[in-house]
C-alpha positions, 0 to 999 in steps of 0.5 A, spaced: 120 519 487 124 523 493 121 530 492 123 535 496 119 542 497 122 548 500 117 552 502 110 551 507 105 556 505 099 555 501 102 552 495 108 549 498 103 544 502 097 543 496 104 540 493 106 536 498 098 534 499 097 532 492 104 528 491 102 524 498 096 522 496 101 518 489 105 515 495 111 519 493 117 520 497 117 527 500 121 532 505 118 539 506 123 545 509 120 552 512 122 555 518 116 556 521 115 551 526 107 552 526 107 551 518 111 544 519 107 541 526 101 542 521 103 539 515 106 534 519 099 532 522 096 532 515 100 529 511 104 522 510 111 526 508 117 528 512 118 535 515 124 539 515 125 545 519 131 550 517 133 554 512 132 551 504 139 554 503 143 551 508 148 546 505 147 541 512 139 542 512 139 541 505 144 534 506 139 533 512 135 532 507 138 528 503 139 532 496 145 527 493 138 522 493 133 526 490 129 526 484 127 533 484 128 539 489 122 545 489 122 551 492 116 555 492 117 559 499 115 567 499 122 569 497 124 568 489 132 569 491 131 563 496 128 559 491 132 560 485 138 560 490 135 553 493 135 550 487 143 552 484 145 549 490 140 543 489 144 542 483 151 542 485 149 537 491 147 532 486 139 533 485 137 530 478 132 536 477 130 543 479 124 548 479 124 554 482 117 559 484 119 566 481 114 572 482 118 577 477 116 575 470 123 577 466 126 571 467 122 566 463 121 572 458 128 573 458 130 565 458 134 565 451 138 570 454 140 568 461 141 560 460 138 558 468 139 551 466 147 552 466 146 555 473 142 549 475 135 551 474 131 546 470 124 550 471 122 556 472 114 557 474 110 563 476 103 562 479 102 570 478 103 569 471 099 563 470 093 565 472 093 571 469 095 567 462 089 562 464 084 569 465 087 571 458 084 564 456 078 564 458 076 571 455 078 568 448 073 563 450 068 567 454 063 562 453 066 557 456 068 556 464 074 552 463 079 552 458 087 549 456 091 549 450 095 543 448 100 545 442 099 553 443 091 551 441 092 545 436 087 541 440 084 545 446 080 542 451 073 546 453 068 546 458 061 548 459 055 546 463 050 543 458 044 548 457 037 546 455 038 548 448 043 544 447 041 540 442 045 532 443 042 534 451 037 527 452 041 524 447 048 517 448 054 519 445 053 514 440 047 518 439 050 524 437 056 521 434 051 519 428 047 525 428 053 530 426 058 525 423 063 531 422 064 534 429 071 535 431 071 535 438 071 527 443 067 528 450 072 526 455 070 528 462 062 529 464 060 531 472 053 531 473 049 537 476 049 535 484 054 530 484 061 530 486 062 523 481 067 524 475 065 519 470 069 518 463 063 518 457 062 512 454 058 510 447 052 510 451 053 515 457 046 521 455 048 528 455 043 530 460 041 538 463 046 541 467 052 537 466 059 540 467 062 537 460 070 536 458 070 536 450 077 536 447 077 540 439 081 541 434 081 548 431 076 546 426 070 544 431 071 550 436 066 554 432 061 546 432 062 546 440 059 553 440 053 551 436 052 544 439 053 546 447 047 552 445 053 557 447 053 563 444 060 567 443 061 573 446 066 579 444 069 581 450 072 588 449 071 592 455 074 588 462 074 591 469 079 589 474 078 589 482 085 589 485 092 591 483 094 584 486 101 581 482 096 578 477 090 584 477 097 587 475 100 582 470 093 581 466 091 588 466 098 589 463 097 584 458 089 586 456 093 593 454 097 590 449 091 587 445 088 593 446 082 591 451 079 596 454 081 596 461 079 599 468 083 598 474 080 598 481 086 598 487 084 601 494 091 602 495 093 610 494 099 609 493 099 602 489 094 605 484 099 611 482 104 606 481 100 601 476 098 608 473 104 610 472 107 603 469 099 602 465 099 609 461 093 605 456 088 602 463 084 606 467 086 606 474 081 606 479 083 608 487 078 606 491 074 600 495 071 595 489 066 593 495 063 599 494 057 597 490 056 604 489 062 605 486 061 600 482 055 603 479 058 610 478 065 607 473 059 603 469 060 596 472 053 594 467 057 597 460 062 592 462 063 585 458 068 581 464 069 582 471 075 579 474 076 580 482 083 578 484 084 581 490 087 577 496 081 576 499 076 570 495 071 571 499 070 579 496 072 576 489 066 571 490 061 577 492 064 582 488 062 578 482 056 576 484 055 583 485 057 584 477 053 578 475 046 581 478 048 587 473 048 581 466 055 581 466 057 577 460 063 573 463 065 574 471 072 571 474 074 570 482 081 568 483 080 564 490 084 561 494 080 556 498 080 550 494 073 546 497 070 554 493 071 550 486 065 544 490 060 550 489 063 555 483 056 552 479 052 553 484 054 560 487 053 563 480 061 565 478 063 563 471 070 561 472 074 560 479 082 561 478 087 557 483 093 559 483 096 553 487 092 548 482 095 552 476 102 551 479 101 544 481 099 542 475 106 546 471 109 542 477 105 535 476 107 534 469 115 532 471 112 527 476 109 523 471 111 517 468 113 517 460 114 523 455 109 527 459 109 534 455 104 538 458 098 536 464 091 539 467 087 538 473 080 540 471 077 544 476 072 540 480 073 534 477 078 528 479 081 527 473 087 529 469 089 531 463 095 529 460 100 529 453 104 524 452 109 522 447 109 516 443 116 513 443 119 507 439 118 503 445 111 505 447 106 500 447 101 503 443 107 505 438 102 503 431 096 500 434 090 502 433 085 505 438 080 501 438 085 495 440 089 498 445 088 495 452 086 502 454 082 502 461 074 504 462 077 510 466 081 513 461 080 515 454 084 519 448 081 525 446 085 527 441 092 526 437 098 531 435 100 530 429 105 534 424 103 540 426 094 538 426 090 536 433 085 531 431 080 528 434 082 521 433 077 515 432 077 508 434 080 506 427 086 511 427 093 508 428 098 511 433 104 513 431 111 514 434 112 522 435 104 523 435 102 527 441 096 524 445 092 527 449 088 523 454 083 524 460 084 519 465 081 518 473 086 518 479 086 509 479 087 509 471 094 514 471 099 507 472 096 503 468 096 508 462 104 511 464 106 504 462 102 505 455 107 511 453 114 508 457 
């Protein structure tokens, strides 16, 4: 594919790095001259400088030829800009990175499409979403939807107590023969090795698991990882940051009970004034004591979004020392996901990963409806759709040339996740769920064409 990104800064490059690596075609476009002489000596793309809304810059870069035109810069009116005139000059599909939320809320009422804007995406909004997730499944430091929650997939690091640790898969398959969830991904404790669980891969102590659930095995999952549901109810926020904001807003509405800490004055009045239902905070969330004199310890969540991942980490290790059921770190330092098992935060939120993952799904071959990267691990999971003309239309599992480095976790199908066995037949219109390494991903796109 010919990609064109409009937009050198955090995101912009983390696209441009990843689509590199699948031997894509890509231009990158900013002004700054520092950003693109960096990106340049990293990568294997071509770089651009000028103005992503120029006519002549956007024809220098060959817009008429380009499968699909991505502007990520700082400015919101640059890239919603950018992408009406991508439209116009002959791209076949536009995204464009928005910060004010009131455009996807009001997507039946303004029709982007018509104005030549296919996507919209706010990484903002994405994290504050993910946030939303993993309070609704605090045991879990990891989670995804698939189908607004037919299959979800979890994962959880694998305790003592968990009662198939020490035991092959097959092994706990006929132990509890009416489990609803498939392990699909599997990194062992110190290792940087993602493996695809077979029937005689053991579940050892300390394994960072993948499962995929339908909504009948979440309660099984909790029982069986040796995790116990917490109930979340009072949530303190560090940082008044567009997703400190968005997530303190959305806690509201389902009646958490919310303290807010802004170090900015001025900043904290306003989001008390537009939060009339959070407690906002004015002072420095590094202050231990501070933390100590709002009831850092009556919390059941701390979640530090701040702009500064290094104060987000400590902060919530400072919050972990005071047995805080669930503690998230919004960070921006992707190599900082190598040590989230080890340093002590539950969770570790990346605002690029969750946007390249919203952007990676238009990438892929096939009918791909929604993709994830997990955290940590090099694997993908993705939802296809089963066509007329895919090779798996009406076959059964167990007979598909499915690569080792891939599985299917689970299945969607007239509105039920299922977790589908070797002896289920795909169907046309079923939505599969499949986990895959990096190497397996051609050879499964051609499986669903």
């Amino acid at each position: 594919m010919r990609i064109i990104i409009a937009g050198a800064g955090e995101v912009g490059f983390h696209l441009a790095k990843l689509l590199s690596y699948e031997a894509q075609e890509i231009t990158l476009i900013d002004t700054d001259k520092e950003k693109l002489a960096y990106a340049d000596s990293h990568l294997d793309i071509r770089v651009l400088r000028g103005d992503a809304t120029s006519i002549q810059v956007l024809q220098d870069a060959q817009v008429d030829d380009s499968d699909l035109v991505i502007g990520v810069t700082e400015s919101e009116t640059t890239n919603l800009t950018l992408c009406v005139l991508a439209k116009q000059l002959g791209s076949k599909r536009t995204m464009a990175r928005i910060s004010n939320t009131e455009f996807m809320d009001n997507r039946d009422l303004i029709k982007f499409e018509q104005l030549g804007i296919d996507e919209l995406i706010s990484p903002e909004r994405l994290a504050a979403m993910e946030i939303q997730l993993m309070l609704n499944q605090s045991a879990f430091n990891d989670t995804y939807e698939f189908e607004g929650g037919l299959l979800t997939m979890f994962g959880v690091i694998l305790p003592k107590t968990a009662p198939f640790v020490g035991k092959m898969v097959k092994e706990a398959a006929r132990i509890f023969p009416e489990l609803h969830f498939m392990p699909i991904a599997l990194q062992r404790t110190g290792t940087q090795f993602t493996l695809i669980p077979r029937g005689d891969t053991v579940f050892k102590e300390g394994d960072q698991v993948y499962f995929i659930t339908s909504d009948k095995g979440v309660e099984e999952l909790y029982k069986l990882s040796g995790m116990q549901k917490q109930d979340i109810k009072n949530v303190m926020i560090l940082g008044g940051s567009k997703v400190g904001f968005k997530t303190a807003r959305d806690l509201c509405s389902k009646k958490f009970n919310v303290k807010l800490i802004e170090k900015n004055k001025e900043k904290a009045f306003d989001i008390a004034d537009e939060l009339p239902h959070a407690l906002v905070i004015n002072g420095d969330g590094r202050n231990v004591e501070l933390l100590d004199e709002e009831s850092l310890d009556s919390m059941d969540a701390f979640i530090a979004v701040t702009g500064n991942s290094e104060t987000n980490i400590m902060s919530c290790l400072v919050a972990k020392s005071k047995r805080i059921k669930k503690t998230i770190a919004l960070v921006e330092n992707m190599d900082y996901f190598q040590l989230s098992h080890s340093i002590g935060v539950d969770t570790l939120i990346n605002k690029k990963l969750l946007a390249a993952n919203s952007i990676f799904r238009y990438i892929r071959k096939g009918e791909v409806l929604a993709l994830t990267r997990l955290n940590n691990l090099n694997a993908e999971i993705l939802e296809f759709e089963v066509k007329a003309s895919s090779l798996v239309n009406g076959e059964l599992i167990r007979e598909l040339n499915f690569p080792r480095e891939a599985s299917i976790g689970g299945v969607i199908r007239n509105g039920e996740g299922i977790i589908a066995l070797g002896d289920f037949r795909i169907m046309q219109g079923d939505r599969v769920v499949v986990c895959c390494l990096p190497k397996a991903i051609p050879r499964i796109e051609k499986l669903f064409l």
